[in-house]
Each structure stands twice: as structure tokens, then as C-alpha cells.
N, C-alpha and C positions, 0 to 999 in steps of 0.2 A: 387561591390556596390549593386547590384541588386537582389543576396541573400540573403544580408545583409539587403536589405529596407522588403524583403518575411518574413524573422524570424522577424524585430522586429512587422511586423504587422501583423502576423496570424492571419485568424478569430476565431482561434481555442484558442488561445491565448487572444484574447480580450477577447472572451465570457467566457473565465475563469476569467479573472480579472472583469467583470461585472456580473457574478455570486458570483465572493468572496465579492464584496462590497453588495451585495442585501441579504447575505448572514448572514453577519454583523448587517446587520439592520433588520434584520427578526427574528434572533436570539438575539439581545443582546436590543430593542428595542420593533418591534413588538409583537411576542410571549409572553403572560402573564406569571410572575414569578409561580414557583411551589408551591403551599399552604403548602408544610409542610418543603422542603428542599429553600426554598425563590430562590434568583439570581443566588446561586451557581450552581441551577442545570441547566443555562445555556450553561456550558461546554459541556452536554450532545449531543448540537447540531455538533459541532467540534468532539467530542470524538468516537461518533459511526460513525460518517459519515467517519473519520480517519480510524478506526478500518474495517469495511467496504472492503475499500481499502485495506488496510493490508494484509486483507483476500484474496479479489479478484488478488490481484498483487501476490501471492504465487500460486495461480490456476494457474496462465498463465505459471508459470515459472516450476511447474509441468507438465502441459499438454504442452510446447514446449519442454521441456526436452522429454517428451517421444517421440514424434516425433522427435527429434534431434537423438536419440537411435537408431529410425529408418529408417531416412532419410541419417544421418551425413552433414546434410546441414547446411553453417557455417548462415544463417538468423536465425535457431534456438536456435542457441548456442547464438547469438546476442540480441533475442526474450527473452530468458530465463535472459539474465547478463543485459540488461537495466527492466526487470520487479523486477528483485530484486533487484538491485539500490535505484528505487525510491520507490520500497515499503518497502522499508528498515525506507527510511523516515518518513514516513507516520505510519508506527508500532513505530516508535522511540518518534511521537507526541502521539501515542496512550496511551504507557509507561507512556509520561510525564502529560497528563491532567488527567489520572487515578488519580494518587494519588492528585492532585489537588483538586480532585473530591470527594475521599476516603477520606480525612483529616477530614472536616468539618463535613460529613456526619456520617466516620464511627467512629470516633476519630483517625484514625492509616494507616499514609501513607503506610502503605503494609499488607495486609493478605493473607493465602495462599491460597486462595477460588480457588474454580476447573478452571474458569474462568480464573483468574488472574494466575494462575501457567501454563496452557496450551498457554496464552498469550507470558508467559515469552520465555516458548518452541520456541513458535514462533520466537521471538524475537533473541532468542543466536542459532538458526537454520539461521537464515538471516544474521548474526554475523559470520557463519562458513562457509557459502556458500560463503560472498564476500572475507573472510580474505585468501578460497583459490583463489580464482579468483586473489588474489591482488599480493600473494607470489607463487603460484603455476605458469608451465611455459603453454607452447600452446601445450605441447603433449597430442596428442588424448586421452592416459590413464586419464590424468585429467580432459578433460572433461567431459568425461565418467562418473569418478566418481562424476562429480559438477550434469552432470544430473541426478544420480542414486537419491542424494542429495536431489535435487531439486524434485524428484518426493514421495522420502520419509518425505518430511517436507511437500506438499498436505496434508499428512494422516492426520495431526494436525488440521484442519481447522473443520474436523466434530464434534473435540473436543472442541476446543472455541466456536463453534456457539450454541454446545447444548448443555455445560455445565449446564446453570441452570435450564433445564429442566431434568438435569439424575440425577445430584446432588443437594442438599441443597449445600447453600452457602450465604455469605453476599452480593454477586452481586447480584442486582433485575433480573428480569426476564425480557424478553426484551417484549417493549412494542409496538411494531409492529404488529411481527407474532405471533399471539391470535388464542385461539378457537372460538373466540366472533366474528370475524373479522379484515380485515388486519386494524390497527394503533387505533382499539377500546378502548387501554387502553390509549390515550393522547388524551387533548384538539385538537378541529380543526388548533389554530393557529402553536399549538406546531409541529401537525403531518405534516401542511405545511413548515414548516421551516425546519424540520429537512429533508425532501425531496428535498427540492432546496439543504442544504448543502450537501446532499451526493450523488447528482446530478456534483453538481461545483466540486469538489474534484473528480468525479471521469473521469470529464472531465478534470480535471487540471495531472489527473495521465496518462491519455491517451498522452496528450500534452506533457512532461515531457518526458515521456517515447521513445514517437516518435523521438524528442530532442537527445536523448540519444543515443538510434540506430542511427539515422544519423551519431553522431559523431563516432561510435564504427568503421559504415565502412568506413569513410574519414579514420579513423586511419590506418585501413586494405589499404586503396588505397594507402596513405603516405608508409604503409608498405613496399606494392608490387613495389612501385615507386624505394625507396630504395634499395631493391636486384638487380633491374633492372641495377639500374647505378653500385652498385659494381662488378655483373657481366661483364659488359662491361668495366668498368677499368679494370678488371683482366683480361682482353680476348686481 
């Protein structure tokens, strides 16, 4: 009971759900509508701060895959399969408010712009990584390759992030990271809002993630539980 009453009240866990509401109202409320794209281009708040994540949750699973390579320590291997889990998610909402976003804007839920095709990379890279994780079995050669994987889909990250700065494309340019200065190209209330969301989100990816690990070694302890006793029947 006393685990139980820990998870449901994290503080790690509140202050996510009190950042997705503040988050809500900052973005779909506060923040003034865009002068040329109107309310729609409030997805933007969601959408990057998703995307974000996407990215950051494929880092980690890179850089504990290389340590997993060369430590073989089973926390890595755990580090690496709850970070692409839940940023499986997180890429999976990035997919979907794109074209949400791309419809009205561009007229055409999909084009292949450098952006969105290096996205997509991402996406059916995190699609291969769990389908082996899910079908593949616990011997060493497959993790091996889940890490090799996992450090080779990093590489794509340099490519979504600086797509529209190498190439022309119908994806805008990001309005952040500027020559002018950091968040120069958006209003004050816009470049607030979109900071608490991909603050919350990335707090809620961390929580998530923590979540996840935990269960992965309960699973391993149930594991080890399990041989234990069929060994001692057969003994």
C-alpha cells in the first residue's frame, strides 16, 4: 500500500500534471493568436515542445547504448528500452499535430520537405528498434544489435534539427535559435508559453521514463524469482 500511495503522488508527477494544465492555458488562452496563420498556429506550442523530446529521448538511447557496448550492464540496456518507449510517444504526437498543422497552412497533410522526411526517419527508426525489442529474444547478440541501432538512429537528430537551415523547404525555420538572439523571432507571450510547454513535457518524459525502468527491473526481479523456484523444484 505504501508504494502504491508513493506512485500515485509523486511530486515529479504532480508538477507535471500542474505544468500540462498551466500549459493549456498559456498556450490555447494566453499567448496572442498568430497574425497571419490565426489559432491554428497554436499547435506549435505542443508540437515543438513534442518534437523536442522526440529528439532528446533518442540522445539518451544513443548515448546509453554506447555505454551498454561498453560497460554490458543490464541498467543500460534498461536506460536505452524505457527511453525509446516513451519517446516513441512523443514522436508519434509529433507525426500527428504536423499534418494538423501542415493542412491549413500548407494545403497538404504531407510533403517531403528535408524536415519532415528526416522526421519520418526517425520515427520508423523507433518503430524498428521496439518491434525488435518486442520479437527478438534476451540474447546478448540482440542487444548488441538493438544498441548498434540505437546509436545509429542518434545520427539523424543532427538532421531534423538543422534541416531548414541546410536546406530550402516548406517547413519555417525555427524560431528560437536565431542570429538576432535566443526566441527573437516570436512575441514575449508566444516565447513564454512555448518554454513552460517543453519544460512540462520534458519533465513528464523524465517521469514516464523513470516509470518505466522501474517496471522493466520488477520484471527482471519476477524473472530471477522464477528460475529460482524452478530450480529448486528440479533439485
Amino acid at each position: 500500500m505504501a508504494s502504491s500511495s508513493r506512485y500515485r503522488f509523486s511530486p515529479l508527477g504532480l508538477l507535471c500534471l500542474c505544468g500540462f494544465v498551466v500549459s493549456l492555458y498559456l498556450a490555447l488562452v494566453w499567448a496572442p493568436p498568430e497574425r497571419v496563420m490565426g489559432n491554428i498556429q497554436r499547435i506549435m506550442y505542443f508540437h515543438v515542445a513534442t518534437a523536442w523530446v522526440a529528439e532528446l529521448a533518442f540522445v539518451l538511447v544513443g548515448l546509453a547504448s554506447v555505454v551498454y557496448l561498453w560497460r554490458r550492464e543490464r541498467d543500460w540496456d534498461i536506460l536505452a528500452h524505457a527511453s525509446a518507449e516513451i519517446g516513441f510517444l512523443f514522436c508519434t504526437f509529433v507525426m500527428i499535430t504536423g499534418p494538423l498543422w501542415g493542412k491549413p497552412v500548407w494545403g497538404t497533410w504531407w510533403t517531403w520537405d528535408p524536415r519532415l522526411t528526416f522526421s519520418m526517419i526517425l520515427w520508423l527508426i523507433y518503430v524498428a528498434y521496439l518491434m525488435l525489442r518486442a520479437y527478438g529474444n534476451d540474447m546478448p547478440q540482440v542487444k548488441q544489435f538493438l544498441a548498434v541501432l540505437g546509436i545509429l538512429g542518434t545520427l539523424d537528430i543532427p538532421f531534423i534539427h538543422f534541416a531548414t537551415m541546410w536546406w530550402r523547404g516548406l517547413h519555417p525555420e525555427t524560431l528560437t535559435m536565431r542570429e538576432e538572439g535566443f526566441g527573437s523571432g516570436m512575441e514575449r507571450e508566444m516565447l513564454i508559453a512555448l518554454l513552460v510547454s517543453a519544460i512540462t513535457f520534458t519533465l513528464m518524459f523524465f517521469y514516464l521514463m523513470g516509470r518505466r525502468m522501474a517496471l522493466e527491473r520488477m520484471r527482471d526481479e519476477v524473472e530471477t524469482l522464477r528460475e529460482r523456484i524452478e530450480t529448486r523444484l528440479e533439485g
